[in-house]
PDB file of N, CA, C and O in Angstrom:
ATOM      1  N   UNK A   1      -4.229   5.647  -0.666  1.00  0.00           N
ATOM      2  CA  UNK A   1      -2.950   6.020  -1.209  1.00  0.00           C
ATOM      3  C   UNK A   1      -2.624   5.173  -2.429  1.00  0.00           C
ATOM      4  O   UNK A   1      -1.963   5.619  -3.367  1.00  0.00           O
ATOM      5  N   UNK A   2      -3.212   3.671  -2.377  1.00  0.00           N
ATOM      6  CA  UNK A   2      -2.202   2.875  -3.501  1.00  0.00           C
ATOM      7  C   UNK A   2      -3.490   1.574  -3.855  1.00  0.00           C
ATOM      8  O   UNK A   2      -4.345   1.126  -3.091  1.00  0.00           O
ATOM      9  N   UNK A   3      -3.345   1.399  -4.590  1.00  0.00           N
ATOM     10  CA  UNK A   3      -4.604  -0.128  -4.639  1.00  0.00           C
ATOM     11  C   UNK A   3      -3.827  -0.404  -5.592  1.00  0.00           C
ATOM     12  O   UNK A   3      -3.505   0.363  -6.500  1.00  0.00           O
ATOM     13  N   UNK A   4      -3.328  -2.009  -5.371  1.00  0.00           N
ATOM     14  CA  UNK A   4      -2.608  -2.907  -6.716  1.00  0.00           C
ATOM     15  C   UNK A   4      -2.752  -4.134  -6.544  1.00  0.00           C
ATOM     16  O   UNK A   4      -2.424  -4.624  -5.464  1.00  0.00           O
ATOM     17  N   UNK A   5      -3.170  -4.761  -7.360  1.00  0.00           N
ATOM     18  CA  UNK A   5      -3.009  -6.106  -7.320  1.00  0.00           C
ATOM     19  C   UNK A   5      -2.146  -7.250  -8.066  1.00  0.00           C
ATOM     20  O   UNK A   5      -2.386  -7.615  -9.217  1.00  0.00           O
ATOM     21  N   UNK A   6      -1.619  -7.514  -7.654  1.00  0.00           N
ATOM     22  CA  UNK A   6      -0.288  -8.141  -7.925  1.00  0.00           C
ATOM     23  C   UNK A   6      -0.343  -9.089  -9.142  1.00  0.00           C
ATOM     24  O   UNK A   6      -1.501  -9.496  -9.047  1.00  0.00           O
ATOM     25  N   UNK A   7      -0.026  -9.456  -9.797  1.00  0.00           N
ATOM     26  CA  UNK A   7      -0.013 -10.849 -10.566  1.00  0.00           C
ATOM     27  C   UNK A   7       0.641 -12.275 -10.224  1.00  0.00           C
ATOM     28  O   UNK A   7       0.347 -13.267 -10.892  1.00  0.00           O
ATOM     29  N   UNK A   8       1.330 -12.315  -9.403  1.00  0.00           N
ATOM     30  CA  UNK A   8       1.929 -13.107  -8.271  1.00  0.00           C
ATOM     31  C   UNK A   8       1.928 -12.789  -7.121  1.00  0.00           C
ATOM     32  O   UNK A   8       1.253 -11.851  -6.695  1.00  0.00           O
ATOM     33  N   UNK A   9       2.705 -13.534  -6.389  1.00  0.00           N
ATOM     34  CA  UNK A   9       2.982 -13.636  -4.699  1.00  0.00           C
ATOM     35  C   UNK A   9       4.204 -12.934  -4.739  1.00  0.00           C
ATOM     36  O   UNK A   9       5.060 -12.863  -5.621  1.00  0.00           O
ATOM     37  N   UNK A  10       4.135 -12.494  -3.763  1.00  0.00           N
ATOM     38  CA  UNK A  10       5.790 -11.517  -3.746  1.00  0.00           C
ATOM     39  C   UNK A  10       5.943 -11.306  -2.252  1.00  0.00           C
ATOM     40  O   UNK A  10       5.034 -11.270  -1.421  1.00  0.00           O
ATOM     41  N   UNK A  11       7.086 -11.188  -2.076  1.00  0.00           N
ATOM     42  CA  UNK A  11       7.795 -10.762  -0.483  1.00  0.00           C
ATOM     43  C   UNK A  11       7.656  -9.359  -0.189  1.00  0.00           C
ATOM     44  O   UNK A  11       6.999  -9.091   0.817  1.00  0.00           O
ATOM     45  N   UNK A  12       8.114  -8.456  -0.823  1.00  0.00           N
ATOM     46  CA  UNK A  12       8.814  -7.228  -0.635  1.00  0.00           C
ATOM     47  C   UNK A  12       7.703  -6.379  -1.790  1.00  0.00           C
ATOM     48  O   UNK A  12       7.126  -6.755  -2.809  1.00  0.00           O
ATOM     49  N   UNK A  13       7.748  -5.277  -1.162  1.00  0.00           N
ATOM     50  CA  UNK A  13       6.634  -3.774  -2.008  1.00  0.00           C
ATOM     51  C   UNK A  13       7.533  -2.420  -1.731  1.00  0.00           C
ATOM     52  O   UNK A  13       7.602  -1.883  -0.626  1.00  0.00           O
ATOM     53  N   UNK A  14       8.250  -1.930  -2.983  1.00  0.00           N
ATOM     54  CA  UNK A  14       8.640  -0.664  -2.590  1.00  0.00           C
ATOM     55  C   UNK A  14       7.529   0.199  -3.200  1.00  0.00           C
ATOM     56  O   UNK A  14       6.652  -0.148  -3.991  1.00  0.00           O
ATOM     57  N   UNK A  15       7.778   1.476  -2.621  1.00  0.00           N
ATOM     58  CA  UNK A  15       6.695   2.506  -3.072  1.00  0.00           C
ATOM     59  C   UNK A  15       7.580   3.717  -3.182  1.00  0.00           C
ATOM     60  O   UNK A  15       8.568   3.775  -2.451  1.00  0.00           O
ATOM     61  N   UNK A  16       7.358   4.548  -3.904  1.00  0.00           N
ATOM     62  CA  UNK A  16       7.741   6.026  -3.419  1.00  0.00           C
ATOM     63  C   UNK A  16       6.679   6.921  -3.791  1.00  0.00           C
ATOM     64  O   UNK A  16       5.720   6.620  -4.502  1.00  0.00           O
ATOM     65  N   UNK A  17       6.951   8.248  -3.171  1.00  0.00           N
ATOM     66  CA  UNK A  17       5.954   9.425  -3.262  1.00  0.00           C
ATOM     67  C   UNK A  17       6.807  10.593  -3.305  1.00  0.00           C
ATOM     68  O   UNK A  17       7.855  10.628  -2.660  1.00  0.00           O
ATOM     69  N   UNK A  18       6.382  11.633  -4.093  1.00  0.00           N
ATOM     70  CA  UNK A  18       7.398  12.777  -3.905  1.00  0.00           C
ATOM     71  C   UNK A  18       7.141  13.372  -3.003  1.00  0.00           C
ATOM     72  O   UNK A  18       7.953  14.291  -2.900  1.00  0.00           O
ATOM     73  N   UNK A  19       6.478  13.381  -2.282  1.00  0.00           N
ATOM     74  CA  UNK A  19       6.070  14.386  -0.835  1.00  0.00           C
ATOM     75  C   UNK A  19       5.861  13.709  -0.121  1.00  0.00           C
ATOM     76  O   UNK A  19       4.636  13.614  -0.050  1.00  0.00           O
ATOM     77  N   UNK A  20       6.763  12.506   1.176  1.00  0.00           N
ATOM     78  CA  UNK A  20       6.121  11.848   1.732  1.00  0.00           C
ATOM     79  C   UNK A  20       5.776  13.040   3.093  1.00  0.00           C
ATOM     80  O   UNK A  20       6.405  14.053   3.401  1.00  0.00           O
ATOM     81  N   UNK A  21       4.690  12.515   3.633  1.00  0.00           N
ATOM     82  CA  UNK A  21       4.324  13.294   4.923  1.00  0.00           C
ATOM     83  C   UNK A  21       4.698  12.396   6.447  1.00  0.00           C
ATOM     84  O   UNK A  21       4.105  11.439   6.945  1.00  0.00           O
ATOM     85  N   UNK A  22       5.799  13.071   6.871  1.00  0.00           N
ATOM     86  CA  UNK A  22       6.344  12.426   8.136  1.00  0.00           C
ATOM     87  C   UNK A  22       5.346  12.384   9.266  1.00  0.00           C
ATOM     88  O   UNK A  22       4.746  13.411   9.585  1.00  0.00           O
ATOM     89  N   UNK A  23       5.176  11.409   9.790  1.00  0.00           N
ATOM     90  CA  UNK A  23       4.389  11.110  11.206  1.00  0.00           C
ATOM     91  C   UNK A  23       2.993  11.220  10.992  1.00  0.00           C
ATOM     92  O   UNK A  23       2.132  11.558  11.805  1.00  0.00           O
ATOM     93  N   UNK A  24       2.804  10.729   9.192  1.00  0.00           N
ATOM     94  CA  UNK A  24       1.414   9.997   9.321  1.00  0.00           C
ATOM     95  C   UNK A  24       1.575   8.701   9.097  1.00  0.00           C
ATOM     96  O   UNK A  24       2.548   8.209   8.525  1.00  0.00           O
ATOM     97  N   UNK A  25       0.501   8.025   9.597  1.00  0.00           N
ATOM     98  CA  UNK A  25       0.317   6.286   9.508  1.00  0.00           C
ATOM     99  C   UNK A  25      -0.822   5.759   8.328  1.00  0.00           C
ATOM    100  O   UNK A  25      -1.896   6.202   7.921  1.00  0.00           O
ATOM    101  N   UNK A  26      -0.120   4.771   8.068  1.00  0.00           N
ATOM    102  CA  UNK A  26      -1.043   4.304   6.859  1.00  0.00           C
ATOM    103  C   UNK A  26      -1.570   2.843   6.921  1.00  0.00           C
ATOM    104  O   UNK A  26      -0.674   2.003   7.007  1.00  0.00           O
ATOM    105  N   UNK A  27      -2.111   2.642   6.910  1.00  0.00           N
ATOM    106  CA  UNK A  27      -2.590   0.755   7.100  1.00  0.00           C
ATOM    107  C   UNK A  27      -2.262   0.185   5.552  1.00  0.00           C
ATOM    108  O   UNK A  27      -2.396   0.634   4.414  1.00  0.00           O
ATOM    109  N   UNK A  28      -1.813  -0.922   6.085  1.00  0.00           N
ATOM    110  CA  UNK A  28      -1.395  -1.752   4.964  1.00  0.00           C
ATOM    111  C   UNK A  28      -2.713  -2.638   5.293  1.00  0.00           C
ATOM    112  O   UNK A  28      -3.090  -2.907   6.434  1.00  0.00           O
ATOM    113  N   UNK A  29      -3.490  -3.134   3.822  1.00  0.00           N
ATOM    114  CA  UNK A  29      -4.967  -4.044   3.913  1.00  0.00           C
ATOM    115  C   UNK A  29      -4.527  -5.050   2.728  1.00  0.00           C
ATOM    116  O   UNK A  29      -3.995  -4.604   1.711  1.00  0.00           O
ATOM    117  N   UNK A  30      -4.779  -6.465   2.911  1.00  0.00           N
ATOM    118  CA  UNK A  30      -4.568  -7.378   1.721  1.00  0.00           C
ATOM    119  C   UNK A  30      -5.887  -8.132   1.927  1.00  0.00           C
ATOM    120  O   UNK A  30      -6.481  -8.583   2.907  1.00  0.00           O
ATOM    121  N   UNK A  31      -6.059  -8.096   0.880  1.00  0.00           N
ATOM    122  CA  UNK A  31      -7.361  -8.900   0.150  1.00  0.00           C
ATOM    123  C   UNK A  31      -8.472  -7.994   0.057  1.00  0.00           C
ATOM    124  O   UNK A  31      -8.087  -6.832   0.184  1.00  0.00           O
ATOM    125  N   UNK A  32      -9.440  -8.080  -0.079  1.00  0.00           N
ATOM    126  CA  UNK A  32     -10.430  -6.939  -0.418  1.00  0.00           C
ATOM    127  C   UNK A  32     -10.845  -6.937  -2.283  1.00  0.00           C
ATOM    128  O   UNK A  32     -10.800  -7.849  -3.109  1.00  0.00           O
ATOM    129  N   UNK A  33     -11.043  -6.203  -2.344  1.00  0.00           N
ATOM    130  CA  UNK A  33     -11.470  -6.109  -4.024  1.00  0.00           C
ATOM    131  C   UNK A  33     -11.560  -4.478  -4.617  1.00  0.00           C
ATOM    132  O   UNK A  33     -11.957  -3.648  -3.799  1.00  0.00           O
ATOM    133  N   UNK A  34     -11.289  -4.102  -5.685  1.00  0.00           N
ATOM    134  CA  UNK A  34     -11.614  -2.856  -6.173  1.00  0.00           C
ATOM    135  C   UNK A  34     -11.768  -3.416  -8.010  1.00  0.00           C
ATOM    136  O   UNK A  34     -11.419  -4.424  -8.624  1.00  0.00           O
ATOM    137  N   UNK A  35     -12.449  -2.182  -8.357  1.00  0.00           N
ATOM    138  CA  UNK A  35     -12.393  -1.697 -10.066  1.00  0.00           C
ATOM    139  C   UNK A  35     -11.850  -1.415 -10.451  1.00  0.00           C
ATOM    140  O   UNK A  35     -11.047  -0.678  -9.878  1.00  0.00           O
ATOM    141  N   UNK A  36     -11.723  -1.690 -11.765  1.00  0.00           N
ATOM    142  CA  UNK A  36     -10.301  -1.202 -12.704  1.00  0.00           C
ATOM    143  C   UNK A  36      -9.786  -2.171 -13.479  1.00  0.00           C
ATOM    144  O   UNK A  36     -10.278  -3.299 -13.485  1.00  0.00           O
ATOM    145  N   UNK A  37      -8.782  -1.851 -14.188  1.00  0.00           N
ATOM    146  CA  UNK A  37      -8.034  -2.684 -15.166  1.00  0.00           C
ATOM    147  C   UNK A  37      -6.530  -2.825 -14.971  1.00  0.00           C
ATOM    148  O   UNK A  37      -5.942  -1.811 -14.596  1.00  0.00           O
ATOM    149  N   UNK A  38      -5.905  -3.807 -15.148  1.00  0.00           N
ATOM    150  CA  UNK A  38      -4.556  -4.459 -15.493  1.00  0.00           C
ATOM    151  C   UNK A  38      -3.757  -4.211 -14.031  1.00  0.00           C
ATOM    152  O   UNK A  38      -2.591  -3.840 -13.896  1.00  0.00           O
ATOM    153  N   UNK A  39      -4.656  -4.502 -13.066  1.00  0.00           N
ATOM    154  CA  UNK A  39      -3.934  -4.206 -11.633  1.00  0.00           C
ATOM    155  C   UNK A  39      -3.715  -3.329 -10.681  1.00  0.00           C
ATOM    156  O   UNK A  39      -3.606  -3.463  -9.462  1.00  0.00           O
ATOM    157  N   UNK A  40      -3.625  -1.735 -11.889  1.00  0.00           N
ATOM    158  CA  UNK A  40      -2.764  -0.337 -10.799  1.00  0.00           C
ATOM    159  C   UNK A  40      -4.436  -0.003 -11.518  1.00  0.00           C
ATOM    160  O   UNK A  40      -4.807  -0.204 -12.674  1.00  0.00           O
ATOM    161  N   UNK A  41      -5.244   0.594 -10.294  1.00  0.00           N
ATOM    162  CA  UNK A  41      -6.387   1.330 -10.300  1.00  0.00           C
ATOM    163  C   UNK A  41      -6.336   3.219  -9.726  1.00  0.00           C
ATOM    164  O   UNK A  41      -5.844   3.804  -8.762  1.00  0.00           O
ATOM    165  N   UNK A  42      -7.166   3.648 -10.986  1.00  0.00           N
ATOM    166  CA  UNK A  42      -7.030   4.975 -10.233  1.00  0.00           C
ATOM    167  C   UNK A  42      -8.385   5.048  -9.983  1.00  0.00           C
ATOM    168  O   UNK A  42      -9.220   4.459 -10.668  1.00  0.00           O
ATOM    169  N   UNK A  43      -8.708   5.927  -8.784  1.00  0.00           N
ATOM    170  CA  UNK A  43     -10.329   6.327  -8.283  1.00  0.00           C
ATOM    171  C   UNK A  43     -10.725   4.911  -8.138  1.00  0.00           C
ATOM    172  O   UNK A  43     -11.726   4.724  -8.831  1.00  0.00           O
ATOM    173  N   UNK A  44     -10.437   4.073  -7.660  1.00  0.00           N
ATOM    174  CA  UNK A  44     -11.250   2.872  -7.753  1.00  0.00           C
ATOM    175  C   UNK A  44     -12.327   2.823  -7.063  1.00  0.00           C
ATOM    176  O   UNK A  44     -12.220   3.639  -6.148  1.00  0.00           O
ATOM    177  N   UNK A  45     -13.776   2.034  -7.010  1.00  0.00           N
ATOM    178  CA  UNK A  45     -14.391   1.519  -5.885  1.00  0.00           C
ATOM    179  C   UNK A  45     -13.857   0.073  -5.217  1.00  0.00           C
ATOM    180  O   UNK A  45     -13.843  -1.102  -5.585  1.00  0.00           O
ATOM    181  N   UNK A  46     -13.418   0.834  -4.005  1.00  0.00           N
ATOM    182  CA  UNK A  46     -12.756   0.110  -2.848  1.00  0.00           C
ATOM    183  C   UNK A  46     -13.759  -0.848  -1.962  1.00  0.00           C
ATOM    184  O   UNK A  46     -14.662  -0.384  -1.266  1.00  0.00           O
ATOM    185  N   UNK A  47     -13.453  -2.340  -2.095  1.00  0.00           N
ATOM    186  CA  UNK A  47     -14.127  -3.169  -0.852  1.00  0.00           C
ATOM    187  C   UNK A  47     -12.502  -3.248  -0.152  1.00  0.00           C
ATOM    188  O   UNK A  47     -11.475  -3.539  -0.766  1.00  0.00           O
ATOM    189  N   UNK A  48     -12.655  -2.810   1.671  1.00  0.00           N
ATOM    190  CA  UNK A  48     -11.520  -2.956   1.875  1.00  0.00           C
ATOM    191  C   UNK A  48     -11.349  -4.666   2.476  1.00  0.00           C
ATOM    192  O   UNK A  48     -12.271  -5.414   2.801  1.00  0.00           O
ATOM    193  N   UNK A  49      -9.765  -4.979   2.490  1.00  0.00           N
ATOM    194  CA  UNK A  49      -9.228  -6.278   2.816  1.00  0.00           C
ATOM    195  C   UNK A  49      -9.775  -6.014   4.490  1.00  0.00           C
ATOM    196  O   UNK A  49     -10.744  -5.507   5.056  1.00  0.00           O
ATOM    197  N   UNK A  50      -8.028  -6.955   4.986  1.00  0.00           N
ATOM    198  CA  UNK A  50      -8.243  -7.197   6.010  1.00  0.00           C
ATOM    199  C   UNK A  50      -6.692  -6.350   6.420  1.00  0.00           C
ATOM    200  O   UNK A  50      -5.731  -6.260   5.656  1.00  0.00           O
ATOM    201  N   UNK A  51      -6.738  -6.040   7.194  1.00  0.00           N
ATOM    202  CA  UNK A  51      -5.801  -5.635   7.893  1.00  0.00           C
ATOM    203  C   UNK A  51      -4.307  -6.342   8.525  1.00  0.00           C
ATOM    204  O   UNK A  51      -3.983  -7.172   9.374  1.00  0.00           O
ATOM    205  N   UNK A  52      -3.806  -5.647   7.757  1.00  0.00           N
ATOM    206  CA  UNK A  52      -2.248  -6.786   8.046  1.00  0.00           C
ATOM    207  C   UNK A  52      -1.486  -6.252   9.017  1.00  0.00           C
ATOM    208  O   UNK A  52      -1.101  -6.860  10.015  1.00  0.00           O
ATOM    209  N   UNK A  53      -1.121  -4.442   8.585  1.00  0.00           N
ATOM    210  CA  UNK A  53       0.001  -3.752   9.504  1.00  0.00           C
ATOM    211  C   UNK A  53      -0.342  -2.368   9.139  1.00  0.00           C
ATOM    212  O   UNK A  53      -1.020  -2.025   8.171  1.00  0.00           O
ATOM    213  N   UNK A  54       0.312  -1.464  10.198  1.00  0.00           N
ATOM    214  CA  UNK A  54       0.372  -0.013   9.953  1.00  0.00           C
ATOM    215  C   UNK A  54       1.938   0.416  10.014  1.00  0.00           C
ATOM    216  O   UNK A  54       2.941  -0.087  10.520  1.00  0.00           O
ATOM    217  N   UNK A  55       1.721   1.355   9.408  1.00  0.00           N
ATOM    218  CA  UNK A  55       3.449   2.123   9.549  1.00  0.00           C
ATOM    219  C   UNK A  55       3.043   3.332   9.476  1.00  0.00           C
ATOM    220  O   UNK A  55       1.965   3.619   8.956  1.00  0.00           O
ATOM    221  N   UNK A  56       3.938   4.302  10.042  1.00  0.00           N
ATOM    222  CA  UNK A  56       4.025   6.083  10.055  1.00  0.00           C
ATOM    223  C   UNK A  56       5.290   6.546   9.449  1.00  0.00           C
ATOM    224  O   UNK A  56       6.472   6.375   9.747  1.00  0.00           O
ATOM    225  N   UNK A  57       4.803   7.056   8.697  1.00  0.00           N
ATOM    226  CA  UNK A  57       6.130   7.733   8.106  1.00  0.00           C
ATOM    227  C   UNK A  57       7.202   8.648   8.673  1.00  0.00           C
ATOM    228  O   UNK A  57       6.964   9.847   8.825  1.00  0.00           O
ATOM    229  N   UNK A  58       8.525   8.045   9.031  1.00  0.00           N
ATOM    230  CA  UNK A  58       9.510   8.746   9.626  1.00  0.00           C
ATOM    231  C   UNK A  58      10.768   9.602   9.163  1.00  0.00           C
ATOM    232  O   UNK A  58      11.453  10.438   9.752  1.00  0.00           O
ATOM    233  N   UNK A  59      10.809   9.028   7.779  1.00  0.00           N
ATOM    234  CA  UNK A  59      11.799   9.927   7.221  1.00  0.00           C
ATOM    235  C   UNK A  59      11.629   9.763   5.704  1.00  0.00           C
ATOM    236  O   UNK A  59      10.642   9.248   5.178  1.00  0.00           O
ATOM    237  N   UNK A  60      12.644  10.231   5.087  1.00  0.00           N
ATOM    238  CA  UNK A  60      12.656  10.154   3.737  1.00  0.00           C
ATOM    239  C   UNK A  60      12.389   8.341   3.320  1.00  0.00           C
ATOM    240  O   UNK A  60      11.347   7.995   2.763  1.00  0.00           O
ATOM    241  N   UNK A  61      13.218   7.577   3.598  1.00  0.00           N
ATOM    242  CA  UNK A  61      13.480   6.295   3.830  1.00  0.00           C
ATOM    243  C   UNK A  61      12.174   5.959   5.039  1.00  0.00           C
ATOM    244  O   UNK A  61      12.211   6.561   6.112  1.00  0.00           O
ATOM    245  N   UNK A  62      11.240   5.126   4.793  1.00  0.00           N
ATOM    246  CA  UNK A  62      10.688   4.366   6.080  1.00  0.00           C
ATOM    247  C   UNK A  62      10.871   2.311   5.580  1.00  0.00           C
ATOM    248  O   UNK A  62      10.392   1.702   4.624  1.00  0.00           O
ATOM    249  N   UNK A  63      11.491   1.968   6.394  1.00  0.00           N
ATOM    250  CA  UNK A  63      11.137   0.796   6.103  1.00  0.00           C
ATOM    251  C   UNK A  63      10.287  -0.085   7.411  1.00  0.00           C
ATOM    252  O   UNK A  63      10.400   0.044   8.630  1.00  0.00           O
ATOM    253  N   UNK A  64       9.453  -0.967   6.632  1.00  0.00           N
ATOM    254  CA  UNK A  64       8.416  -1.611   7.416  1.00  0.00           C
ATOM    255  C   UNK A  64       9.078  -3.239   7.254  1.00  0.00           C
ATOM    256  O   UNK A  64       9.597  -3.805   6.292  1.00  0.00           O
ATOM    257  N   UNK A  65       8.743  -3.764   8.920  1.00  0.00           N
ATOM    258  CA  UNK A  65       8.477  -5.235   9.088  1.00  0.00           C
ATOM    259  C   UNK A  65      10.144  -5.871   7.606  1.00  0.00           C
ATOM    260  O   UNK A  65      10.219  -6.690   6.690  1.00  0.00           O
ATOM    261  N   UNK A  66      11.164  -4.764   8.305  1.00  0.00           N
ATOM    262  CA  UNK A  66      12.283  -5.172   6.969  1.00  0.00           C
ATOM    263  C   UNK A  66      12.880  -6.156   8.536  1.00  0.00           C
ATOM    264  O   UNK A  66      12.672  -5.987   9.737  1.00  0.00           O
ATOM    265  N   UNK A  67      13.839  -7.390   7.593  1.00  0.00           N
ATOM    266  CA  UNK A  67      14.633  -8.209   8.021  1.00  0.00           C
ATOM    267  C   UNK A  67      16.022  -8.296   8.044  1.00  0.00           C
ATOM    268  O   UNK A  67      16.571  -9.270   8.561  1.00  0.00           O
TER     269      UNK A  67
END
């Protein structure tokens, strides 16, 4: 769905999609490696991370692991 790599450390990741699809799940992966330039990759070749969390999409709004 998304490969970015950040230029800092950060807390918080919003995303949007115009079509989200309710009551699928997506894994969130940090660290890993892909191709590309200046961070936001399209088609990349993907080494995946490690596995942090999953979420399923429940509504228009989903928020994950919020405080």
């Amino acid at each position: 769905m998304l490969t970015f790599k950040p230029g800092k450390n950060f807390q918080s990741l919003a995303f949007s999609s115009p079509n989200p699809v309710r009551r699928t799940t997506h894994n969130v992966l940090l660290g890993g490696s892909a191709t590309g330039t200046d961070g936001v990759y399209q088609n990349p070749t993907y080494t995946a991370g490690t596995k942090n969390s999953n979420f399923t999409v429940s509504g228009v709004v989903t928020k994950v692991n919020s405080r």
